[in-house]
ZAPALUM-718878 format. One line per 10 residues: number of its first residue (from 1); their letters; for each residue x, y, z of C-alpha. Coordinates in Angstrom, 3 decimals. Layout:
! ZAPALUM-718878
NUM) a) X,Y,Z ~ ... $
//
This chain:
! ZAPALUM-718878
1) xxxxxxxxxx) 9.180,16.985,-22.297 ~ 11.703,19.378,-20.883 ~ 9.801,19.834,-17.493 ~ 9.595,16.047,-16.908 ~ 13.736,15.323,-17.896 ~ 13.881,18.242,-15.404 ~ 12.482,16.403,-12.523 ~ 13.757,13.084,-13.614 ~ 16.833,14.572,-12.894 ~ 16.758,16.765,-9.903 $
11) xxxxxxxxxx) 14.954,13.268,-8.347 ~ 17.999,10.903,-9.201 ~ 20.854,13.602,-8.148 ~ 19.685,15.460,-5.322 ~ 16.776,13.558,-3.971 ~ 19.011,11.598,-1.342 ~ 20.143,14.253,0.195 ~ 16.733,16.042,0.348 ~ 15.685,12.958,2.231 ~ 13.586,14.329,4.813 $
21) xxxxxxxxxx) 13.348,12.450,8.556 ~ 10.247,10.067,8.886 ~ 8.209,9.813,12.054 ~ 6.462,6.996,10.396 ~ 8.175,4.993,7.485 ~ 6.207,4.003,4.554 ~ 5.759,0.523,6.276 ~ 4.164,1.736,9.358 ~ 7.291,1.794,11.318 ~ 7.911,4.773,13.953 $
31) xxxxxxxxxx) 11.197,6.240,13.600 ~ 11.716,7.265,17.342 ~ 13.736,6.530,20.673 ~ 13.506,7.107,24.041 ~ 16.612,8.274,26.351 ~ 17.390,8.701,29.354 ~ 14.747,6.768,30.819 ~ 14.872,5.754,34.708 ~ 16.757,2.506,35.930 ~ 13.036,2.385,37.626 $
41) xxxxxxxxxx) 10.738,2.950,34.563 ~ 12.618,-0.058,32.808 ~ 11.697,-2.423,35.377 ~ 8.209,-1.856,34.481 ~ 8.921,-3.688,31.341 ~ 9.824,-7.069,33.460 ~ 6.485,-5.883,35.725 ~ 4.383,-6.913,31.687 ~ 6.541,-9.861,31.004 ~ 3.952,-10.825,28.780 $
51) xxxxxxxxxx) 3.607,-7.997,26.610 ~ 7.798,-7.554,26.378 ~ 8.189,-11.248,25.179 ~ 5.777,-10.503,22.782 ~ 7.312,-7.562,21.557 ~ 10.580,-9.180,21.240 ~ 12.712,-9.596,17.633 ~ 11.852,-13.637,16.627 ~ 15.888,-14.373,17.457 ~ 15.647,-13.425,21.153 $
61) xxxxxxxxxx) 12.157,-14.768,21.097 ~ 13.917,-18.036,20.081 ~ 16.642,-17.760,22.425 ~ 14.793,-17.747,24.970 ~ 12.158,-20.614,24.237 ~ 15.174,-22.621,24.166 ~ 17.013,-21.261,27.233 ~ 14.093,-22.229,29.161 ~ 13.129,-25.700,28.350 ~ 17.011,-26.575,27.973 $
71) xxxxxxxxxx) 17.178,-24.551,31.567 ~ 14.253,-26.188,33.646 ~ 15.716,-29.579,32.473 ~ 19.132,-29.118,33.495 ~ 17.966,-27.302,36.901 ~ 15.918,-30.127,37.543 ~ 18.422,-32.852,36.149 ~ 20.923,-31.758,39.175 ~ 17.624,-31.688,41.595 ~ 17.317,-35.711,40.858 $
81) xxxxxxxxxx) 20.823,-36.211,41.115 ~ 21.032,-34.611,44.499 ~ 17.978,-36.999,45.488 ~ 19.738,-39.903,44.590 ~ 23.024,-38.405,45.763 ~ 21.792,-37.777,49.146 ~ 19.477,-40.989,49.491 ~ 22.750,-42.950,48.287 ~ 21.445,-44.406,44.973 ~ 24.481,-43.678,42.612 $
91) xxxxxxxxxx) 26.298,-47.037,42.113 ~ 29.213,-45.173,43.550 ~ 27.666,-45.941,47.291 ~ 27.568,-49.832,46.158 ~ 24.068,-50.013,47.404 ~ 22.825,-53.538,49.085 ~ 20.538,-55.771,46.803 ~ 17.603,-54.942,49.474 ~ 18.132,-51.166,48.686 ~ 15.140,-49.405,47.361 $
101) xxxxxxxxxx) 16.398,-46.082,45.630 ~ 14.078,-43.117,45.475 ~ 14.134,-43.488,40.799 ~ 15.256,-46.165,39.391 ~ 17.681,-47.005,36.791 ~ 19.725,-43.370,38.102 ~ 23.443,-43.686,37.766 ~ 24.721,-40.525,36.991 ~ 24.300,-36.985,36.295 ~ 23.476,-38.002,32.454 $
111) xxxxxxxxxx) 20.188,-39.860,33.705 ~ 19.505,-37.656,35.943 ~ 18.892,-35.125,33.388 ~ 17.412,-37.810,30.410 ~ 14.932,-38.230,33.696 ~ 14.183,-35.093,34.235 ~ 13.279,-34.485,30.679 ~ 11.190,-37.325,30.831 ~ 8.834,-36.002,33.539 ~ 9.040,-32.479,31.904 $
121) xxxxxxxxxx) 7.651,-33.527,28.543 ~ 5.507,-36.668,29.731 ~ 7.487,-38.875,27.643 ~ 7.416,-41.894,30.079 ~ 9.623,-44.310,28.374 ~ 9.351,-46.612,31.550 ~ 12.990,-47.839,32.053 ~ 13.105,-44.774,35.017 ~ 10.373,-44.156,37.466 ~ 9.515,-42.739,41.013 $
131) xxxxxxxxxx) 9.527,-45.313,43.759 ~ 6.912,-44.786,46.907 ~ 9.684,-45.528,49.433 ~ 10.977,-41.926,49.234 ~ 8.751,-38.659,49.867 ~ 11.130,-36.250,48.682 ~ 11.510,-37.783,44.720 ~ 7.320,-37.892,44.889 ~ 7.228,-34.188,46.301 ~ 9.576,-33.010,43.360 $
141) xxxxxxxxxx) 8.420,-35.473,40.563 ~ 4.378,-33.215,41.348 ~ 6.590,-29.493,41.745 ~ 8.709,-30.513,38.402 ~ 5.082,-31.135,36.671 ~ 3.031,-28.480,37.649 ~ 6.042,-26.003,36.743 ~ 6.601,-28.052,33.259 ~ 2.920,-26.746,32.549 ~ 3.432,-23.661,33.045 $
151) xxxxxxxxxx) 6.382,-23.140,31.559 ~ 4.835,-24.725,28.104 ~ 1.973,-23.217,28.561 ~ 3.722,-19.614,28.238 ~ 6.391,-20.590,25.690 ~ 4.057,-21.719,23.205 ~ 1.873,-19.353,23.751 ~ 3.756,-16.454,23.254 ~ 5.023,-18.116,20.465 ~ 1.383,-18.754,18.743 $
161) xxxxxxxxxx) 0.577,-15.031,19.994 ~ 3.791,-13.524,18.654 ~ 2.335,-15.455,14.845 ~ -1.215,-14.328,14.943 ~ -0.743,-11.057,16.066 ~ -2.858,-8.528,13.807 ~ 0.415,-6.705,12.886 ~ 0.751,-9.383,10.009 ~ -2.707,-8.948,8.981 ~ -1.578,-5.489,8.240 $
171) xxxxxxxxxx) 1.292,-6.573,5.967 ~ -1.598,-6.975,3.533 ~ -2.771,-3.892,3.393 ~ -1.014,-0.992,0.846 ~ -1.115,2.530,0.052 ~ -0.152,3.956,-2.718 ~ 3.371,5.420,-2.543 ~ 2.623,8.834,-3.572 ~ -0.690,10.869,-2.710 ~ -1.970,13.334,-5.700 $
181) xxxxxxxxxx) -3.859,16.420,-5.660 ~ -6.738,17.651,-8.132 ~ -10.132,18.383,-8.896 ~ -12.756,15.504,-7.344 ~ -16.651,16.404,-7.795 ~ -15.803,20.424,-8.211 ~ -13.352,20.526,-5.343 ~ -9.754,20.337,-5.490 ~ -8.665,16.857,-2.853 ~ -6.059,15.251,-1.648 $
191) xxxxxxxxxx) -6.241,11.940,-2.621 ~ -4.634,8.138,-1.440 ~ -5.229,4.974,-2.729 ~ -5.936,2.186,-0.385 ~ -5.877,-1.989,-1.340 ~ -6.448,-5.098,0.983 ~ -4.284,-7.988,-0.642 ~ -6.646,-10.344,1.103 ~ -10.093,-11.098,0.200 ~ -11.249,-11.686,3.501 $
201) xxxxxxxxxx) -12.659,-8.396,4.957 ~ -11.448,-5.759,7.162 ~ -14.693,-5.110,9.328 ~ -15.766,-1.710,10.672 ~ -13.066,0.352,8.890 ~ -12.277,3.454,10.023 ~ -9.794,5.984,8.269 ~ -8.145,9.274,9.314 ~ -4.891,11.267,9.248 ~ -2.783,13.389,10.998 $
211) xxxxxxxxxx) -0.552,16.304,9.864 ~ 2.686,16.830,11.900 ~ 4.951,19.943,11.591 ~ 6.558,22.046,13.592 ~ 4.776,25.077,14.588 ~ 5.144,28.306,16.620 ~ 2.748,29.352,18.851 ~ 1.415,33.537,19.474 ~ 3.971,32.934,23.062 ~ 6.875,31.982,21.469 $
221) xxxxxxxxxx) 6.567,28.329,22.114 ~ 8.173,25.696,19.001 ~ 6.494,22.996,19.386 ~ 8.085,19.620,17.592 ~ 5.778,17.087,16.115 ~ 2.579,18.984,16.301 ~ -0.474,17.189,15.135 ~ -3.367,18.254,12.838 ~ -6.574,16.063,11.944 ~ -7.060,15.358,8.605 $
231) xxxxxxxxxx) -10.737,13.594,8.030 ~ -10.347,11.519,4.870 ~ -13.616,9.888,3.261 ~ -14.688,8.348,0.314 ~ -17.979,8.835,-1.402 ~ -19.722,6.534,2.041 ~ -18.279,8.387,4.213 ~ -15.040,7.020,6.824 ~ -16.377,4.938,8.542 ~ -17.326,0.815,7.800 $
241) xxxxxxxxxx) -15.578,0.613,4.475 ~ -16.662,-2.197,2.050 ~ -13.093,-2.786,2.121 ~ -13.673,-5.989,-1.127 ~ -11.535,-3.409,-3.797 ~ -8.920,-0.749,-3.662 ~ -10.604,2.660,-2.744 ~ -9.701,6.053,-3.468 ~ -10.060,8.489,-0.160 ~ -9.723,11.956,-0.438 $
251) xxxxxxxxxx) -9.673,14.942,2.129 ~ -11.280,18.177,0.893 ~ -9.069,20.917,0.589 ~ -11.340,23.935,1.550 ~ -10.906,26.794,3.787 ~ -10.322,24.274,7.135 ~ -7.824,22.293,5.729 ~ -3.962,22.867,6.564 ~ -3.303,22.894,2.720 ~ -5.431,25.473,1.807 $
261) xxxxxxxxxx) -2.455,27.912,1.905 ~ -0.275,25.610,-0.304 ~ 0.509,25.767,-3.891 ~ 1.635,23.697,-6.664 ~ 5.079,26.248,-6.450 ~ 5.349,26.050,-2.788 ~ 4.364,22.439,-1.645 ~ 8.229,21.135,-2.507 ~ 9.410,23.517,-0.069 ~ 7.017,22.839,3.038 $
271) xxxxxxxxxx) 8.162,20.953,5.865 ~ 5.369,18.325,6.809 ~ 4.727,14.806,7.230 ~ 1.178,13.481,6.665 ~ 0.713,10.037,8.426 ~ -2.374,7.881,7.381 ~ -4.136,5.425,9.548 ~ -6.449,2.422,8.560 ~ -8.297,0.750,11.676 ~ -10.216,-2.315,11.341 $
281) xxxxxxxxxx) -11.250,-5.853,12.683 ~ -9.739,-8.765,11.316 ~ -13.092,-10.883,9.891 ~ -11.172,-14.335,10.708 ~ -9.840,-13.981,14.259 ~ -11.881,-10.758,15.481 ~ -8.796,-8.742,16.071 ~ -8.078,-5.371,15.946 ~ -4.842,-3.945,13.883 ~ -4.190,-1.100,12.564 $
291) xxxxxxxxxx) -1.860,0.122,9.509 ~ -0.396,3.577,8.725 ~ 1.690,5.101,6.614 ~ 3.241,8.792,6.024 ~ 3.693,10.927,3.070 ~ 6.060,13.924,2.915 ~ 5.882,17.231,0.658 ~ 8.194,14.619,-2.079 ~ 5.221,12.288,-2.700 ~ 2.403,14.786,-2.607 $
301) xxxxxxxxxx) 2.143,15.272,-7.045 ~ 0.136,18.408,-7.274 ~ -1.901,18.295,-10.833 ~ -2.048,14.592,-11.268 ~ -4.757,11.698,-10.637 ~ -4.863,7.875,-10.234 ~ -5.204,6.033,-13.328 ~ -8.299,3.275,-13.490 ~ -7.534,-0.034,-11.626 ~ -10.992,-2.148,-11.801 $
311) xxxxxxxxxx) -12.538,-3.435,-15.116 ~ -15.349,-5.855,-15.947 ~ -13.999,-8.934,-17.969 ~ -16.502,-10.763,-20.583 ~ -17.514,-13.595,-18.049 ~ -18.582,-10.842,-15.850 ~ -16.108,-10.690,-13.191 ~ -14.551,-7.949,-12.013 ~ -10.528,-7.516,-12.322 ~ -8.165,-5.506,-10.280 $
321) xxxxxxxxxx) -4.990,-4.524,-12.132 ~ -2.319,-3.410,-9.509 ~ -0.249,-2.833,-12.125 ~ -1.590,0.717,-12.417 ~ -2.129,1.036,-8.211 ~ 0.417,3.495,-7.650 ~ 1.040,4.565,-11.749 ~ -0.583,8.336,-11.766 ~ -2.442,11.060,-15.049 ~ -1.152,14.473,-15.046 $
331) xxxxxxxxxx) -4.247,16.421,-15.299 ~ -5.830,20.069,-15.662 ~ -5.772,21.207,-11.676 ~ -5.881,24.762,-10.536 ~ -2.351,25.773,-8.764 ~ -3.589,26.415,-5.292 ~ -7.034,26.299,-3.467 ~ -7.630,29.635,-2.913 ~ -7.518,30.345,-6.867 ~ -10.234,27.831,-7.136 $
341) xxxxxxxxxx) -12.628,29.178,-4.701 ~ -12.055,32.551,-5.933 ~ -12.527,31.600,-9.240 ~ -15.866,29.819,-8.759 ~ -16.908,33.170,-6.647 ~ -16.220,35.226,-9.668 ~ -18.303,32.802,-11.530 ~ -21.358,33.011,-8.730 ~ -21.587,36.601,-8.972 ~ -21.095,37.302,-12.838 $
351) xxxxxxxxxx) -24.635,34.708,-12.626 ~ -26.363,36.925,-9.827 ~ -27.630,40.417,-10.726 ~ -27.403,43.120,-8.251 ~ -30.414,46.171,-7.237 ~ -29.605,49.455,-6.755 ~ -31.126,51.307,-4.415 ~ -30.575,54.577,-5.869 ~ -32.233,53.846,-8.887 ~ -35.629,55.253,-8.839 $
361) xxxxxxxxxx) -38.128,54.616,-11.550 ~ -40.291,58.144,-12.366 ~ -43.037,58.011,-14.661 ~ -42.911,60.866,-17.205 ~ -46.127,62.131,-19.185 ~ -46.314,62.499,-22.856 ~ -48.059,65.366,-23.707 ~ -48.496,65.899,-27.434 ~ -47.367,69.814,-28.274 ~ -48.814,69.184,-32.299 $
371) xx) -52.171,70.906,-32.551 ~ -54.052,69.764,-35.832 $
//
């Protein structure tokens, strides 16, 4: 009882300012920036206009959907004007009755622009319209038409693009906010839980991890950020998931691992971040996404397990209680690795018996020394 009020409160009073820097938040964000980058290296990003709309926040996304359709009209509104300007249509000129202007029904710079919006959007409301007595309107009525197309055509798509992107898909798809440690089929494991929200599938699932931390190499060299692989399975292997209920991977912690050297005393104090990556097609539009999340030395519980999360209900069905995805059992769990492995090699040899090759076997001869 005392060992839990204990870390109840060393969490609530000193865990904000233990709060260690994330590479990767627990939503899959990366917590990095970039300076001092070239005047040149930033025009690249106009170079993929596509891919930089895409990227943008929704309210500059908006801005400029708007800016350009409220833009091309305008533009356009003060092309027509100049038409009828310069071909002497505005009422201003006090054209003859025998005068044929280049659009009707264009008095101003107001109907210039309600024509030009016209065109743009194919609304044809018929009360303005191109005459064939003047080349130039004809030449910009087919130029303002072709561009309309492609400027809707990019708009909305990067605006349908921007909602289906895979990224979203991956909003559905949790870990478990802390990651335990204990005994799994004889071996001590690291363990995550994984859900998909969604019944539709994730196909060809593929999951792995990487350990960063700062390490010094035999030259001298610090090197920020380094990464380690961490394989993760479940009892299939890594690799296509059946992905239909939340599943428990684990990474072995034997002699290979990183966290071989840790123990249940020393894992508070180690300075690591373990990111976690879930690849996988979307089974409804075929796309790829991927979702991640990191873990640091906090929310690794050494000695505790996952409580049950799937049960069979009377009709048959099976239920999936997410109340208890995250909620974690302290259990029985050896304090470090290397104790375990010891311990079972104590075990193997006290079962083996050993030969000695000293030990030689001599027959001796009774001889009976009692004469009747």
């Amino acid at each position: 009882m005392f060992k839990h009020l204990r870390k109840w409160f060393v969490t609530c009073f000193f865990g904000h300012s233990r709060q260690r820097a994330r590479l990767v938040s627990k939503d899959g964000r990366c917590n990095i920036e970039f300076g001092n980058v070239e005047a040149q290296s930033r025009f690249i990003f106009f170079v993929d206009i596509w891919t930089t709309v895409l990227d943008l926040k929704w309210r500059y996304k908006m801005t400029i959907f708007i800016t350009a359709f409220l833009g091309s009209w305008f533009l356009f509104g003060l092309l027509w004007y100049a038409v009828a300007y310069i071909h002497k249509d505005l009422p201003e000129f006090h054209p003859s009755v025998n005068h044929t202007p280049c659009v009707e029904n264009i008095n101003g710079l107001t109907s210039a622009f309600l024509f030009s919006l016209e065109t743009q959007v194919t609304i044809g409301y018929g009360f303005r319209c191109v005459t064939e007595k003047c080349g130039t309107a004809i030449f910009l009525l087919i130029f303002q038409s072709i561009l309309g197309v492609i400027v809707n055509s990019f708009m909305c798509g990067a605006i349908l693009a921007k909602i289906s992107r895979p990224k979203k898909r991956a909003k559905t798809i949790t870990f478990s906010k802390n990651a335990v440690i204990s005994k799994r089929g004889g071996k001590l494991c690291l363990l995550i839980r994984v859900a998909n929200l969604r019944k539709s599938l994730l196909i060809g699932s593929h999951i792995y991890g990487k350990l960063l931390k700062t390490t010094v190499t035999p030259e001298g060299e610090t090197i920020i950020l380094d990464q380690i692989n961490i394989n993760f399975v479940v009892d299939a292997g890594n690799e296509n998931l059946f992905f239909i209920s939340p599943l428990t991977i684990y990474h072995v912690i034997d002699h290979t691992s990183p966290f071989f050297h840790m123990a249940a005393e020393t894992l508070p104090q180690q300075d690591f971040e373990l990111v976690v990556f879930l690849d996988g097609t979307v089974e409804s539009t075929s796309a790829t996404c991927q979702v991640r999340t990191s873990y640091v030395p906090e929310e690794v519980l050494w000695g505790y397990r996952f409580a049950p999360i799937v049960s069979k209900t009377k009709e048959g069905k099976y239920r999936v209680d997410f109340h208890n995805f995250s909620k974690t059992v302290e259990v029985e769990t050896p304090h470090c690795a290397m104790c375990l492995y010891n311990e079972k090699d104590a075990t193997a040899r006290m079962k083996r018996g050993y030969d000695n090759p000293n030990f030689i076997l001599s027959e001796v001869n009774e001889t009976d020394d009692t004469k009747m």
